[in-house]
N, C-alpha and C positions, 0 to 999 in steps of 0.2 A: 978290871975296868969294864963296866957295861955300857953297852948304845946301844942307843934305840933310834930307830928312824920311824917318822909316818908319814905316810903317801897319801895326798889330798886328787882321788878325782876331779879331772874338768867336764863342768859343766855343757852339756849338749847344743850347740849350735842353736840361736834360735830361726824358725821359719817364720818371719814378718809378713805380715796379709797387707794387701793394698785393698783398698777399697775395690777399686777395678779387680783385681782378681780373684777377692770374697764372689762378688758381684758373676765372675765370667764361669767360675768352677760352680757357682752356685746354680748358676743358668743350664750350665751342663750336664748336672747332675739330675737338673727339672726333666730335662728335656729327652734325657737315656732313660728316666726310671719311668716316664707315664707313657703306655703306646697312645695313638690319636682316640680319644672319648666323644661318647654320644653324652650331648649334655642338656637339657631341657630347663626352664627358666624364663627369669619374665624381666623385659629390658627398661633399661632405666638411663637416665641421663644421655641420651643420644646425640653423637655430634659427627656433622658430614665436612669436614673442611674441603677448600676448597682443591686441595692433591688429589680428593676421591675417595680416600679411604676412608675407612668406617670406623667410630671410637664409643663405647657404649658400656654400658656396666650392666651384668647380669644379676641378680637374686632372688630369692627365695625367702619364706616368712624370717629367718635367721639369719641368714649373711648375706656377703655379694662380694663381687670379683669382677677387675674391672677385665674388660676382653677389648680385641682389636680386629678387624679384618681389612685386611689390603684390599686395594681397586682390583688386581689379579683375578682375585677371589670373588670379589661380590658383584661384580659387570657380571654374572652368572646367574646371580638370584634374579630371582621374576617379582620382586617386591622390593619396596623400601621400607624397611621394617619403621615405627614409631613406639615414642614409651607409652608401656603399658602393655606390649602387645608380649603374648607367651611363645617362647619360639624353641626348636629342638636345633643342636649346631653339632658339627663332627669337629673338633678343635685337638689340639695340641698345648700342654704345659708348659710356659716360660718364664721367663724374666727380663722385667726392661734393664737391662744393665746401667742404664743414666741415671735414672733414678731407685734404682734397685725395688722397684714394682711389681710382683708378682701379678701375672697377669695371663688372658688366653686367648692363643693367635685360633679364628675362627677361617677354616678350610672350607666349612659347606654350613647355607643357613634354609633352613626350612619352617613353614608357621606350624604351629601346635596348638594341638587342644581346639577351644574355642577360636583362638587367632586364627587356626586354617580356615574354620565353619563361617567367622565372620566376613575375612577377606572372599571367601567361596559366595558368603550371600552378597557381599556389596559388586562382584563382578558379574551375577546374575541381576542382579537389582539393575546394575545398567546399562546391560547388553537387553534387557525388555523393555526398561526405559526406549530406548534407542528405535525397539521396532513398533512403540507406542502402545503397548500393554495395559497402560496407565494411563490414558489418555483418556479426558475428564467426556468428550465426545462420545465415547464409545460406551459411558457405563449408562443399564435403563436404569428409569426413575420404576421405586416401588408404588407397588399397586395401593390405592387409595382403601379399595374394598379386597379383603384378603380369605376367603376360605377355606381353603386346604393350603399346612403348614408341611415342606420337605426337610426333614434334619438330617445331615449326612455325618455319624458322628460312633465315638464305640458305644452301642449295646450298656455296656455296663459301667460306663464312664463317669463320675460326676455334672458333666458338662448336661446331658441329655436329662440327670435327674433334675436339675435346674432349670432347663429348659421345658420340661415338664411342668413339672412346679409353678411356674411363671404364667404360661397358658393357661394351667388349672383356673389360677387364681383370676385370672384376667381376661381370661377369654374362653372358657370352657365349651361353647361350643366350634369352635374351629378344630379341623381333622387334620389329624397331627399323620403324616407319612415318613416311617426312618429307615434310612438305609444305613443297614450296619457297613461299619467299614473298621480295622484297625489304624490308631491315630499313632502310633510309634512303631516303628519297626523296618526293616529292608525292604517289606514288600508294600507297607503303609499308601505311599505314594500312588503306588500301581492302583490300587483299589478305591481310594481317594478320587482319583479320575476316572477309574472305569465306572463310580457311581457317581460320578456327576455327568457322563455321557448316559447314563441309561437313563435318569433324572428328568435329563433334558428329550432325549427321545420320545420318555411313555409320556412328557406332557402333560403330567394328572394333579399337578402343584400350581401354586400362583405365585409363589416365592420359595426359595434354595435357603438354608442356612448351612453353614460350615461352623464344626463347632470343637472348642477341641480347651480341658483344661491349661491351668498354666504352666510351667515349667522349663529348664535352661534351654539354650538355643540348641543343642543337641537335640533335647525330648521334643523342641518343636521342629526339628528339622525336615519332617516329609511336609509340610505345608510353604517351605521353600524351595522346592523341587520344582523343577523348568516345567513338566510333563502335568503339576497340579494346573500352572500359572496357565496353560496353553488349553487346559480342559475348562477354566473359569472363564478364560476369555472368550473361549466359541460358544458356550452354553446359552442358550435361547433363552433361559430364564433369568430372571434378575436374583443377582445372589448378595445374602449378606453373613457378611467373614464376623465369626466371634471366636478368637482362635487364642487364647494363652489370657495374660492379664490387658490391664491399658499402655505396660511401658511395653509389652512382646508388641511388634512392628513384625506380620511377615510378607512375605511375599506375598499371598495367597491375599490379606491385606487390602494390598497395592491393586490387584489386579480385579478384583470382587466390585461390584456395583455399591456398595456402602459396607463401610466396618465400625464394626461395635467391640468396645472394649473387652466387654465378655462376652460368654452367654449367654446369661442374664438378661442383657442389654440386647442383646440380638434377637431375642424374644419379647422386652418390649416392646422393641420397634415393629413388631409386626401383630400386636395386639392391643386393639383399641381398650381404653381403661374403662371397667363394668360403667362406675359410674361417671366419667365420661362419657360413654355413649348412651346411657339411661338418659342423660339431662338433655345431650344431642335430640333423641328419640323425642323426647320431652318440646322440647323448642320448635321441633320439623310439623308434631301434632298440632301446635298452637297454630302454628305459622298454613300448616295445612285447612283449619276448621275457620280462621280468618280469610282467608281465599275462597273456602268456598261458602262465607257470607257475601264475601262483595259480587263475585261471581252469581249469586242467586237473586240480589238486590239488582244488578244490573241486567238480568234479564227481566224481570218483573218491570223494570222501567223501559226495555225497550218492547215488552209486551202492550206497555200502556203508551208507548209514541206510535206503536204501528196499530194499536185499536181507533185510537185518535184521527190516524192516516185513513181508515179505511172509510169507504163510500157508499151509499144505494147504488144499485146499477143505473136506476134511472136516471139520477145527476150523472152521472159517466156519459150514460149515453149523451145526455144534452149535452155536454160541454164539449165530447167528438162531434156531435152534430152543426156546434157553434163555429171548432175548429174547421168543421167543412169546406161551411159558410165563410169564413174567413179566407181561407185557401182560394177556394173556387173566385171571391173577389180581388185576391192578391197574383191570381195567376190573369184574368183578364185586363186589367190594368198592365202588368208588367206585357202580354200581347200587344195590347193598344199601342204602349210607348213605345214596344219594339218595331210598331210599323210605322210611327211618324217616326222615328230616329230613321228609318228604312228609306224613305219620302224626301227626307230631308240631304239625304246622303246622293239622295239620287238625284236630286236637284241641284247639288254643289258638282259633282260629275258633271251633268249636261256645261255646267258654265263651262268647266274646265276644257270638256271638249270642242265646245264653241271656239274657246280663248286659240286654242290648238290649230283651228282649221287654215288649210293651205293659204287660201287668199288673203287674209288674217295676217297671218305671216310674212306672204311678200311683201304684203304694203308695209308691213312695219319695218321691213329688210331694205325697203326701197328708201324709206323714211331717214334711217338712219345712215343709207349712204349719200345721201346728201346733205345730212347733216356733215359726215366728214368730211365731204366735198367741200363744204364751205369753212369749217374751220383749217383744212388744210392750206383752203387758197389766202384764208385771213394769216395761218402762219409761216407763209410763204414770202408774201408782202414784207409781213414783220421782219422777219429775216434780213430780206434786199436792205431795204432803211437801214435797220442795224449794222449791216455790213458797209453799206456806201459813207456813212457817218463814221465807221471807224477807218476806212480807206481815206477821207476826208482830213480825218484828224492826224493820222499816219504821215500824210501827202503836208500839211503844215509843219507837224516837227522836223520833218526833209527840206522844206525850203529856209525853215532857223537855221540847219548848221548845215547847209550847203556852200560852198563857197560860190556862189553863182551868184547870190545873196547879197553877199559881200561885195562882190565886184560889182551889183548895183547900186548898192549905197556910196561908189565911187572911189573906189580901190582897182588896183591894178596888180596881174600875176607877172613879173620880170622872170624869161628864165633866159639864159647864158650857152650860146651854142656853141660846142668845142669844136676847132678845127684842127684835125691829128690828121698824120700821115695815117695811122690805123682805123683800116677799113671796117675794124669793129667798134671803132668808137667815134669813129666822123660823124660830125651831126647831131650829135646827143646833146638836149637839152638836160640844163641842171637849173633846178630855182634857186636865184640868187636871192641871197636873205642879210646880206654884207656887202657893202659897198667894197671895202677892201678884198674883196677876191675876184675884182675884176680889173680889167684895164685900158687903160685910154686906147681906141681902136676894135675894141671887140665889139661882136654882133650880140646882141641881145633882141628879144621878142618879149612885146608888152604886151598880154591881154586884158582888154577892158572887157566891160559888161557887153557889148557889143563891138566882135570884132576887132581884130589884132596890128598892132605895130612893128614892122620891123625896124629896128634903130641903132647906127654906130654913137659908141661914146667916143665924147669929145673930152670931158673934163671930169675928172673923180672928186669930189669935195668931201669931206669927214666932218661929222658933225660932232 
């Protein structure tokens, strides 16, 4: 009898992933395998919520990767970055585990490239703003008449061949003076202003050019140097900036008495155009050989007003001798009147002092105190009358309401004499004006118009 057995293997436990710990070992793994990286890049999508922290996406012509920096971190940068701008970061590898994001936490952010050179020129740009570098007051106006041309620029540059060139063509006698300088380099700058101070010291130019091709903001970096901006501004001569193309803006620019998009153009401006100033020359001639027509006609006519004017001596004479004559009878007449006006003056004086004299005076003093004398005795009179007429009339209205009056027209005053044991009232009359407050037996006292009644009552009657 045969058996057979077979043994079936089990199957290996399985390891099930969660999303969250795909996500967390994956994080992990980011984060052990990369040490912190210098990363350079150009930002895009820039977002500041209002936590502080910084969210922003970095790339490059091919990709991009979104990055983050906490508030921790970036209260330390000296700038707010914006897109566009190239920036070099020391970051670290991760993962947002939320959304499982690959992403990079930014530790340190500093500008790059161009971005440092620009943010470099925009805090010079206005920190000289500020101390008025640029200030429209301080730049001279270019000279009208120009002679001697100063180009400060390289020796062997395009910019000076064209600046040549320009002159040639356009102004060929103007004296072209150049101070070489190098326009790129460490030391560029330096010598940039040391030949704009010597420029302005030896005094032998009518106008400065600054002049420099075009190219990036690097290649034009020494003409945005503080130490150029600082030797334009004190320089005694009026200078004009033709420094890169028309969109290159630099300092040097800003700070220059006029700027020209080029070279080119910075040698127009200081060269009047051939035939320009032929036709100029041309109009000044005309305008000169008409002036001195009118100018020659106008003398010729006052040649012939003052030949006109002029006299024989012999009428001269006579008509001084006429004037003489005149005179000599305009001064004895005005004598004469001055001594009867003299006459006359002295005439009106004598009255006056006649009028003046002592005796003159008294009588008239004596005159007029009798005149007062007599109006005072006439208003003296007037007075009395006035006064005795109204003492008169006074003296009548007193005899109407007097009762004295009364008792002449035959009326009688009754007064009622008390007789009290009290010594302060014995005796005292009272005027009776009511029969009822008297009584049969008392003493009563009648005064008439003349002279008094004493009288006992007999009998009270009531009417």
């Amino acid at each position: 009898m045969n058996i057979s057995a077979s043994t079936t293997l089990a199957p290996p436990p399985r390891d099930i992933y969660s999303i969250s710990r795909l996500n967390r070992e994956a994080r992990s793994l980011l984060e052990g395998s990369f040490p912190l990286l210098w990363i350079e890049a150009e930002i895009s999508n820039f977002a500041r919520p209002a936590s502080g922290h910084w969210y922003f996406s970095l790339k490059d012509e091919a990709a991009q990767v979104r990055c983050a920096m906490f508030r921790n971190r970036n209260s330390v940068v000296d700038f707010v970055p914006k897109n566009g701008d190239q920036i070099l970061i020391r970051a670290r590898i991760g993962l947002y585990e939320a959304r499982g994001e690959f992403q990079i936490i930014a530790e340190h952010m500093e500008a790059a490239g161009d971005g440092a050179l620009r943010r470099a020129y925009d805090e010079l740009k206005h920190r000289l703003q500020q101390q008025g570098l640029f200030a429209t007051e301080h730049k001279q106006p270019i000279p009208d008449t120009i002679n001697r041309i100063g180009v400060i620029t390289s020796p062997t540059g395009a910019a000076i061949h064209d600046i040549l060139t320009t002159l040639k063509r356009r102004y060929p006698s103007a004296k072209v003076i150049i101070y070489p300088v190098a326009v790129q380099g460490a030391q560029s700058a330096a010598q940039i202003s040391s030949m704009i101070q010597t420029a302005s010291a030896r005094n032998e130019i009518d106008v400065l050019i600054i002049a420099r091709g075009g190219g990036s903001l690097e290649d034009l970096w020494s003409f945005n140097e503080e130490v150029v901006a600082q030797a334009i501004y004190n320089c005694s001569l009026p200078i004009i900036s033709g420094v890169g193309h028309e969109v290159d803006v630099t300092i040097a620019d800003l700070v220059a008495d006029f700027r020209a998009a080029t070279p080119t153009a910075a040698a127009e401006l200081v060269s009047p155009n051939q035939f320009e100033l032929r036709t100029k020359l041309q109009l000044l001639r005309s305008r000169l050989i008409q002036s001195n027509k009118r100018n020659y006609k106008h003398l010729q006519q006052r040649l012939s007003w003052t030949l006109k004017r002029l006299q024989h001596p012999g009428r001269l004479l006579q008509e001084y001798a006429q004037r003489v004559d005149d005179l000599q009878t305009r001064t004895y007449q005005s004598i004469t009147g001055q001594i009867s006006h003299n006459k006359l003056e002295q005439a009106l004086l004598y009255e006056k002092l006649a009028a003046l004299h002592p005796a003159r005076q008294i009588s008239s003093q004596i005159q007029y105190c009798q005149t007062l004398s007599t109006r005072l005795r006439q208003s003296i009179k007037q007075q009395l009358h006035s006064k005795q007429q109204q003492f008169l009339g006074q003296t009548q209205v007193l005899n109407t309401v007097s009762p004295l009056a009364t008792l002449e027209r035959g009326y009688a005053i009754v007064t009622h004499t008390l007789d009290n044991e009290d010594s302060e009232n014995s005796n005292k009359q009272t005027l009776v004006r009511d029969a009822n407050n008297l009584n049969v037996g008392d003493r009563v006292t009648t005064r008439l118009h003349s002279g008094k009644i004493k009288c006992n009552v007999l009998e009270i009657e009531n009417e």
